[in-house]
FISE-63608 format. One record per residue: residue in three letters; x, y, z of N, C-alpha, C in turn. Coordinates in steps of 0.1 Angstrom, whole numbers, padded with zeros to 4 digits, always signed. Layout:
% residues N
ALAXYZXYZXYZ;...
This chain:
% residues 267
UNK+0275+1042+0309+0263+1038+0318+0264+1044+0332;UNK+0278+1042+0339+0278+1043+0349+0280+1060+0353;UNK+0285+1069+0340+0280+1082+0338+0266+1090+0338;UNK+0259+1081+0331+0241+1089+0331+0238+1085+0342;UNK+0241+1074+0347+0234+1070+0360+0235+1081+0371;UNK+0252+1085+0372+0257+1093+0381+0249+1109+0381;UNK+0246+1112+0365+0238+1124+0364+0221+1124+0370;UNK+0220+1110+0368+0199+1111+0368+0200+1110+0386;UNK+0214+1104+0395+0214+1107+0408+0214+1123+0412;UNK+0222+1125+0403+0226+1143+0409+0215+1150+0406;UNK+0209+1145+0393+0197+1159+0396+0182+1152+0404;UNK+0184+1140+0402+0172+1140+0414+0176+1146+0431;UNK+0190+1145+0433+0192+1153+0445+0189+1169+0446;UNK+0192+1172+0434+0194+1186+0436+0175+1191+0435;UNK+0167+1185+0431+0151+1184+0429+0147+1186+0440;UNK+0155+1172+0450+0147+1171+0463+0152+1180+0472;UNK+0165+1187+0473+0169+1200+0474+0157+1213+0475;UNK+0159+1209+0462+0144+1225+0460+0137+1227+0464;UNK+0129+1211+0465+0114+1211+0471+0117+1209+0485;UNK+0124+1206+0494+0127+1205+0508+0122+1222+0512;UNK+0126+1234+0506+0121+1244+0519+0111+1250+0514;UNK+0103+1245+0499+0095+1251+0496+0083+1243+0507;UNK+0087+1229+0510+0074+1223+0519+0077+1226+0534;UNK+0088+1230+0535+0093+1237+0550+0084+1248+0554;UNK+0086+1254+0544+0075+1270+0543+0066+1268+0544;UNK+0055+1259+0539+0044+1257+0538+0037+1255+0553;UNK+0048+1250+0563+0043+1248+0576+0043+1255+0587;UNK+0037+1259+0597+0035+1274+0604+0046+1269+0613;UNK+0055+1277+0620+0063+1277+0627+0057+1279+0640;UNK+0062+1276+0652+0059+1276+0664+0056+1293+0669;UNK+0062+1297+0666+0062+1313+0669+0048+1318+0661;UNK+0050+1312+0651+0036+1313+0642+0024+1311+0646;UNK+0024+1299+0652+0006+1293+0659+0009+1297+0671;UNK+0015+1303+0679+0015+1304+0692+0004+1322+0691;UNK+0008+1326+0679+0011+1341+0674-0006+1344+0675;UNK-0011+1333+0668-0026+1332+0662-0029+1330+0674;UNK-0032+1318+0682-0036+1317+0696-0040+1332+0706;UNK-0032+1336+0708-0027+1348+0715-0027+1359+0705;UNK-0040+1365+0704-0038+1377+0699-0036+1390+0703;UNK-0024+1398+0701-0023+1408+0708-0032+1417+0711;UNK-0028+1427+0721-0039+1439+0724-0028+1446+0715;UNK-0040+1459+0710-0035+1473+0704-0037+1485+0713;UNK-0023+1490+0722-0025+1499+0731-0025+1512+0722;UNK-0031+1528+0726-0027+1537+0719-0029+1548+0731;UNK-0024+1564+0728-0027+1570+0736-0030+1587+0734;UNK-0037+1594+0742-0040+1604+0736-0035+1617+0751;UNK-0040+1630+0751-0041+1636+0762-0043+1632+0776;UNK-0050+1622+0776-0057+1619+0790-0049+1604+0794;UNK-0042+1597+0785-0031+1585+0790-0032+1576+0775;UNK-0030+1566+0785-0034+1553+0775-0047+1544+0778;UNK-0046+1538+0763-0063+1532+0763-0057+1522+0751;UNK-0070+1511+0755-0069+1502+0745-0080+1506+0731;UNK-0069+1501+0721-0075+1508+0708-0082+1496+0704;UNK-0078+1481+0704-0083+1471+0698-0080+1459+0707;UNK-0090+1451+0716-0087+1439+0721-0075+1428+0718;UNK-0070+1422+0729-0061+1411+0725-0073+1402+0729;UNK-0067+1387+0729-0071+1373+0737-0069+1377+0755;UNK-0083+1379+0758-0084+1381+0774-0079+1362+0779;UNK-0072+1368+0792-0063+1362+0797-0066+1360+0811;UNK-0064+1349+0818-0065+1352+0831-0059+1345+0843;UNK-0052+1352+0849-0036+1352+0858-0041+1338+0866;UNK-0037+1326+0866-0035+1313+0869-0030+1316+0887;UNK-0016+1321+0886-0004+1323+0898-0003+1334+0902;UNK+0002+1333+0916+0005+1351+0917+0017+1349+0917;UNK+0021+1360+0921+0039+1363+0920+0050+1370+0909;UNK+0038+1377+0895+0041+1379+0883+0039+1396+0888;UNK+0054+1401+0885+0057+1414+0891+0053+1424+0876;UNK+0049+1435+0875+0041+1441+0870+0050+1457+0871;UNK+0048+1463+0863+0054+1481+0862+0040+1485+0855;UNK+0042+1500+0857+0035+1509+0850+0036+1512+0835;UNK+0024+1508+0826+0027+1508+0811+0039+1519+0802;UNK+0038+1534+0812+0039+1541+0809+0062+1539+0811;UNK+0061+1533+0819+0082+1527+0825+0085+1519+0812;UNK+0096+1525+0807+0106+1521+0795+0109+1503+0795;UNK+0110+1501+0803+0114+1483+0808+0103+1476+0818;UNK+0105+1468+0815+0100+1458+0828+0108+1446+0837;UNK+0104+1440+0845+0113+1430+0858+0109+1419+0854;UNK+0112+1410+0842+0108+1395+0838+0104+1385+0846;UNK+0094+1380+0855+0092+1370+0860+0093+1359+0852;UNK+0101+1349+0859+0102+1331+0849+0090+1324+0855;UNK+0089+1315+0846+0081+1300+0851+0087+1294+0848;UNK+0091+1283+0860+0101+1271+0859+0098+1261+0868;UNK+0094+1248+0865+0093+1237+0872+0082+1241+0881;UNK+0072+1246+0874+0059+1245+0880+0051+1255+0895;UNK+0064+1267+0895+0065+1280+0897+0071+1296+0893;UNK+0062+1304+0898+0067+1319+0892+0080+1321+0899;UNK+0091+1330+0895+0103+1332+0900+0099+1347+0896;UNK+0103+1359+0909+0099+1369+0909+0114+1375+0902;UNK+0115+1385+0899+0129+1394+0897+0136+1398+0913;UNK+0147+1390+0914+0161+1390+0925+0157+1405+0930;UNK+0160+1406+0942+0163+1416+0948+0171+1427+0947;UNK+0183+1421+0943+0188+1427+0933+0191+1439+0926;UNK+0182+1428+0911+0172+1438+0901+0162+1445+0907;UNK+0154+1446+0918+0147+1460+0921+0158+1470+0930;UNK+0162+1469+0937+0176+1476+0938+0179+1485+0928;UNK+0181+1474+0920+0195+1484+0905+0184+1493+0898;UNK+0168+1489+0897+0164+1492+0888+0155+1508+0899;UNK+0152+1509+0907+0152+1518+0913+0163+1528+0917;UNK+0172+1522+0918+0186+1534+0918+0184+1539+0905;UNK+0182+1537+0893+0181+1542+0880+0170+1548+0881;UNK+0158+1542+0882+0145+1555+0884+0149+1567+0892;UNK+0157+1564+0903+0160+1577+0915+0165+1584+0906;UNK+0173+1581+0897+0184+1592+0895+0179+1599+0881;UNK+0165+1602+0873+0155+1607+0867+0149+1614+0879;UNK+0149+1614+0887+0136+1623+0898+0122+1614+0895;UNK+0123+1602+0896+0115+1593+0891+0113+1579+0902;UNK+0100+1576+0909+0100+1567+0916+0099+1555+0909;UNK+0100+1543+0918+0104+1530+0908+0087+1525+0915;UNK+0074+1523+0910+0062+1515+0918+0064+1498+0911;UNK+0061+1493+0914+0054+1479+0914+0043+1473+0911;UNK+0034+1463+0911+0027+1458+0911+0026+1444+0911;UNK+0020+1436+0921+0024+1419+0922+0003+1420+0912;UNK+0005+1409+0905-0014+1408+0898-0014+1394+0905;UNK-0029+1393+0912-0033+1380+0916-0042+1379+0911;UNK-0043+1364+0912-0050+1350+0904-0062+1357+0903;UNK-0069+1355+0890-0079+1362+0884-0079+1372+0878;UNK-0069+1379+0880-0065+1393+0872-0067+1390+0856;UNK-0075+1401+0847-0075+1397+0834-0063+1405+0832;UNK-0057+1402+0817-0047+1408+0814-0052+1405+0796;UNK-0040+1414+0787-0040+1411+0774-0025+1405+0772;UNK-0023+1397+0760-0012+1396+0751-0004+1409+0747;UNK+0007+1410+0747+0013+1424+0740+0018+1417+0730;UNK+0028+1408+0735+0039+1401+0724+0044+1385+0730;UNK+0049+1379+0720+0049+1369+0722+0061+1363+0714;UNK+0071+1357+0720+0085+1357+0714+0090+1341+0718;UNK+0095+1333+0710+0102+1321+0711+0115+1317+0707;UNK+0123+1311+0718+0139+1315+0712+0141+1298+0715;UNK+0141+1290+0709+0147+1275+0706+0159+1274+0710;UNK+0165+1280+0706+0180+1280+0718+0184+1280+0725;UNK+0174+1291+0736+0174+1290+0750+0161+1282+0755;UNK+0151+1276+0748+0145+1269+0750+0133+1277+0763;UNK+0132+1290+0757+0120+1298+0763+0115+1303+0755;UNK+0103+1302+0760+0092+1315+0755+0086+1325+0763;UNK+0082+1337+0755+0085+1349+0764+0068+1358+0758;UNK+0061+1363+0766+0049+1366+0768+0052+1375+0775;UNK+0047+1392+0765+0045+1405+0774+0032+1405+0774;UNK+0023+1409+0786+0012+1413+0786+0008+1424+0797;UNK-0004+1429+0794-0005+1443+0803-0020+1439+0805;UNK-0022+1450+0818-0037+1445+0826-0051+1451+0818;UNK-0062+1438+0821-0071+1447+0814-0078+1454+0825;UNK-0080+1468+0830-0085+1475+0838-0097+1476+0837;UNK-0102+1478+0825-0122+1478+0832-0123+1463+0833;UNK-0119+1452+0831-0120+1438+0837-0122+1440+0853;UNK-0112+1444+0852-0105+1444+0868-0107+1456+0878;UNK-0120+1462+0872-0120+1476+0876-0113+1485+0882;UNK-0098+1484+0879-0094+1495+0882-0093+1509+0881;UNK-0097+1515+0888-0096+1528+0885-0087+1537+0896;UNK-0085+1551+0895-0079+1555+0876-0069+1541+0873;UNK-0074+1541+0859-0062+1531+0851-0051+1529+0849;UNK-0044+1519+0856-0028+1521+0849-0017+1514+0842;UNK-0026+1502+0838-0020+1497+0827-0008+1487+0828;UNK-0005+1477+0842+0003+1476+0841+0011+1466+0832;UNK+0020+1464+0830+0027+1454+0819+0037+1446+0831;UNK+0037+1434+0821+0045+1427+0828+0053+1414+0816;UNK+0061+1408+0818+0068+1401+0811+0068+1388+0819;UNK+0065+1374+0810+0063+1361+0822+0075+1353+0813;UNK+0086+1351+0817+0094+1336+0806+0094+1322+0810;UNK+0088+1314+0798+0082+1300+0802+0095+1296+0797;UNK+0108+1288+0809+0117+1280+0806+0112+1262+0805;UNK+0114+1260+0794+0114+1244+0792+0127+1241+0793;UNK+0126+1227+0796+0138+1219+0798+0145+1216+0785;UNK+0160+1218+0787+0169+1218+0774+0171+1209+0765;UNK+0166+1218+0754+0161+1203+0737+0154+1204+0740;UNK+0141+1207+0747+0125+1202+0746+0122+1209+0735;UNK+0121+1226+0737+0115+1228+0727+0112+1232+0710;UNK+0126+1222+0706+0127+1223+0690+0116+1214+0688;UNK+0112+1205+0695+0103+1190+0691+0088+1192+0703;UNK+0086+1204+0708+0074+1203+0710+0063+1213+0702;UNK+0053+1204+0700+0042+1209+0696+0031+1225+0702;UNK+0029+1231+0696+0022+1244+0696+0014+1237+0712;UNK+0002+1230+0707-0003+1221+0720+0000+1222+0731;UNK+0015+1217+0730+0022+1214+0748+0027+1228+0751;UNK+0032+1237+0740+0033+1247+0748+0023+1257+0752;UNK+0012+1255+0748-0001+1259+0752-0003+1260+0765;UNK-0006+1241+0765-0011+1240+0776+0001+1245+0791;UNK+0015+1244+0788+0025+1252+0798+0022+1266+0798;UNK+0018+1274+0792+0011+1290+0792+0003+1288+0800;UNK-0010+1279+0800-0021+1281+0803-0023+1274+0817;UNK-0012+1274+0825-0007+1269+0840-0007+1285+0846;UNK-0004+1293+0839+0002+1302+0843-0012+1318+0835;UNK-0014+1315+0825-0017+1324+0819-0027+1320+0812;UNK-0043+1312+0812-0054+1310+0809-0064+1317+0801;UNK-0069+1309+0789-0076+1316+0780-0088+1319+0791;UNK-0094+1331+0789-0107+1334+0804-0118+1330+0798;UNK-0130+1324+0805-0137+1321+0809-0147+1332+0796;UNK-0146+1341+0799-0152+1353+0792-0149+1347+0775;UNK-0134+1353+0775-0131+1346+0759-0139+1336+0752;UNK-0138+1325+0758-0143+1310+0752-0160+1315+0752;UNK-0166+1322+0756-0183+1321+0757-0183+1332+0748;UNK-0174+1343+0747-0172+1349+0736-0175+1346+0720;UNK-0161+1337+0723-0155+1330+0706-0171+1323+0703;UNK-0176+1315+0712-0188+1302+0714-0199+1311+0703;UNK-0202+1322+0712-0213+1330+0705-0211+1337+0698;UNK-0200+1337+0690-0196+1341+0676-0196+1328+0663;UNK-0190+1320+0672-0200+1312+0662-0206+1304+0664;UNK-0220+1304+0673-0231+1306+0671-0239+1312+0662;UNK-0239+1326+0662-0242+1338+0658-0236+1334+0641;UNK-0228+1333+0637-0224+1324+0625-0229+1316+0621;UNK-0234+1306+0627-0242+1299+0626-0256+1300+0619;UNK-0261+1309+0632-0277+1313+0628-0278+1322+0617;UNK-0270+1328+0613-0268+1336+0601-0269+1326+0586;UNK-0257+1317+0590-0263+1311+0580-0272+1305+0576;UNK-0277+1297+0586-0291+1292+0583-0300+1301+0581;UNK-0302+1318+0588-0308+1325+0582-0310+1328+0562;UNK-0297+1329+0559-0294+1332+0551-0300+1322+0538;UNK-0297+1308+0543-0299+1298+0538-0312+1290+0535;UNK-0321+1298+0548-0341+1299+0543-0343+1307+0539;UNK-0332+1317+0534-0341+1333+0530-0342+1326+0515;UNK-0329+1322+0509-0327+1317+0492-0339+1305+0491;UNK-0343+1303+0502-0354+1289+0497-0364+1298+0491;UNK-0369+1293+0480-0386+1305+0480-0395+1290+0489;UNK-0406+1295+0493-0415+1289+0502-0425+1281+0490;UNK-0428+1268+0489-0433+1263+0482-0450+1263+0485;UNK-0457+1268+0472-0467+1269+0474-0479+1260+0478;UNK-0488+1262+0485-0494+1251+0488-0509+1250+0480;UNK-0511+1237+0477-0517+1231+0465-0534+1234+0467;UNK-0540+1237+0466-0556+1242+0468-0565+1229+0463;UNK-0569+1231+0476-0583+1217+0479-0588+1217+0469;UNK-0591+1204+0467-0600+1197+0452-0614+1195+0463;UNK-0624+1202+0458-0639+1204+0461-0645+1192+0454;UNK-0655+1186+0457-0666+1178+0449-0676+1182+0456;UNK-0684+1181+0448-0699+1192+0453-0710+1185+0449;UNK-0724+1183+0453-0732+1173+0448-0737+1180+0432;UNK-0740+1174+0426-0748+1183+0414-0735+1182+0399;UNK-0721+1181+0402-0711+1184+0393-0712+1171+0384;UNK-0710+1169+0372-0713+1159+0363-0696+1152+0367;UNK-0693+1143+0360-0684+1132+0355-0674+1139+0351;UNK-0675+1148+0344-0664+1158+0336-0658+1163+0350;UNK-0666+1172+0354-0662+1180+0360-0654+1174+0376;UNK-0661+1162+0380-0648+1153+0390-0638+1152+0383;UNK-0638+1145+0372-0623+1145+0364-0616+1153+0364;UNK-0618+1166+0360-0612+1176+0358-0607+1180+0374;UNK-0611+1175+0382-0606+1183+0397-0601+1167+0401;UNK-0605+1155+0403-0596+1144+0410-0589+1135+0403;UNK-0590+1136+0385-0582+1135+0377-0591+1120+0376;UNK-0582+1109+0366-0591+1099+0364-0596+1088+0379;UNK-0605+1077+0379-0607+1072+0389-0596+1059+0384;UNK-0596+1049+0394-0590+1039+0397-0599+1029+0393;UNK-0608+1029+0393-0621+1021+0391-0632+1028+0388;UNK-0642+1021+0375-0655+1026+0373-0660+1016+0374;UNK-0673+1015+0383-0688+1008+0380-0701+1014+0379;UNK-0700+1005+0367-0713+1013+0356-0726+1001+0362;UNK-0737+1012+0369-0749+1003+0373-0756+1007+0368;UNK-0759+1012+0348-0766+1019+0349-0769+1033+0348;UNK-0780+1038+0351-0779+1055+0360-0773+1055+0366;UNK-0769+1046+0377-0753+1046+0384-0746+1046+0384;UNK-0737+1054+0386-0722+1050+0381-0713+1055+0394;UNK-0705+1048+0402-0694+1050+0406-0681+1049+0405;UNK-0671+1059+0405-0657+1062+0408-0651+1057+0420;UNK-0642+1051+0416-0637+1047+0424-0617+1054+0425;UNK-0622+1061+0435-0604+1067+0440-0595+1056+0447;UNK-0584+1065+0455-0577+1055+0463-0586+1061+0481;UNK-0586+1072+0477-0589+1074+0493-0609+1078+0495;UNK-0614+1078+0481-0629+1083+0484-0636+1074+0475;UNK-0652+1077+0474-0658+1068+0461-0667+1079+0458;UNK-0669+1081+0446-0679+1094+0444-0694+1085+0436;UNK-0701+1088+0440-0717+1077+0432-0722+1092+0425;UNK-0724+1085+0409-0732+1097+0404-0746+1091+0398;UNK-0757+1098+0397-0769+1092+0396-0773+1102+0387;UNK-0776+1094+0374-0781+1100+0359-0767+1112+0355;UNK-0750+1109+0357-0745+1118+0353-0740+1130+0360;UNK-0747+1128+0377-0739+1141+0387-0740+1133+0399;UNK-0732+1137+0403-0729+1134+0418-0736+1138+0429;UNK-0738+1124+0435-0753+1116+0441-0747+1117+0454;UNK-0733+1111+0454-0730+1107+0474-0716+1106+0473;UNK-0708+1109+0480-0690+1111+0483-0691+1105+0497;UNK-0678+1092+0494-0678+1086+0505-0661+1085+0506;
């Protein structure tokens, strides 16, 4: 007894084993819905520089103080967000990172983007361990009219406080992006009138399949028409009174008087 028993434990364990990461899987990971939210831009580039080949999620710069390079510079100077400010790259790192430009025959430029600057998504990275998230993005220039274009990129790392973020929600780290890095104003009336436009389509779509129902043709009474021939157009009466040469029909909504057999007066 105490044998089968021991077996119908072990394999119900090893069951609930199984099915543990197939329902694990089933659920989007943080990196996952942050992924969807934030869609990247598709940069590409031809003779004349770079250009955007396909839209990200326009974006729009919250804080200033988010240090910026030229799309075209191998790296970039990571600005943090921490406790409810930007932390620029140490002095430092522009130091070290311009003695290395110098020594290409290569100047090191900058760029600080202020509040209102559109920008796109490049990439978007979450490390649970260190308990940040990391958001590349580069500027959108005809937003921001800049001309000539130059694309800058920049890197922003959102530090949460340690352990926060194995147990926070897609949500909360949203809304900590969006202190800093805001879905624009443009986007949202965007997305709105897309589906809208979805909308109206369907219902387009969905009176086109209606066929239009036909509308039913007036029932005439005319003086002179005999008995038959009311019938045949107002179908039977509701009441007959026979006076006679007289005779009235009686409907719900009229009374037809016929004298000797045709119709005398319609009331």
């Amino acid at each position: 007894m105490r044998q089968t028993l021991k077996k119908a434990v072990t394999g119900m364990a090893l069951i609930c084993m199984a099915l543990v990461p197939s329902v694990l899987a089933q659920a989007p990971t943080l990196q996952e819905q942050l992924a969807a939210q934030y869609k990247p831009v598709k940069m590409g580039s031809d003779t004349s520089g770079y250009s955007v080949v396909e839209k990200g999620t326009l974006l729009a710069i919250q804080k200033g103080g988010i240090l910026a390079v030229p799309y075209a510079d191998q790296a970039v100077l990571p600005s943090k967000y921490e406790g409810g400010a930007i932390h620029g790259p140490s002095g430092l790192s522009l130091m070290g990172r311009k003695s290395i430009m110098g020594r290409f025959g290569k100047e090191q430029t900058t760029h600080l983007f202020q509040v209102g600057d559109k920008v796109y998504p490049m990439k978007i990275d979450v490390n649970v361990a260190k308990d940040t998230v990391s958001m590349s993005i580069v500027a959108c220039d005809t937003c921001n009219k800049t001309d000539p274009p130059t694309y800058n990129k920049a890197q922003v790392i959102f530090q949460f406080p340690k352990g926060s973020l194995v147990k926070a929600s897609a949500g909360e780290v949203e809304d900590v992006i969006g202190q800093v890095l805001s879905i624009s104003e443009e986007e949202q009336q965007q997305s709105g009138d897309q589906g809208n436009d979805q909308q109206q389509q369907g219902d387009q779509q969905a009176g086109g399949n209606q066929q239009p129902q036909p509308q039913a043709e007036p029932q005439n009474i005319e003086k002179g028409m005999t008995t038959d021939q009311v019938e045949a157009a107002m179908g039977k009466p509701e009441k007959i009174v026979n006076l006679g040469p007289k005779k009235i029909y009686v409907y719900k909504d009229l009374k037809v008087t016929f004298l000797n057999g045709k119709v005398f007066d319609v009331q």
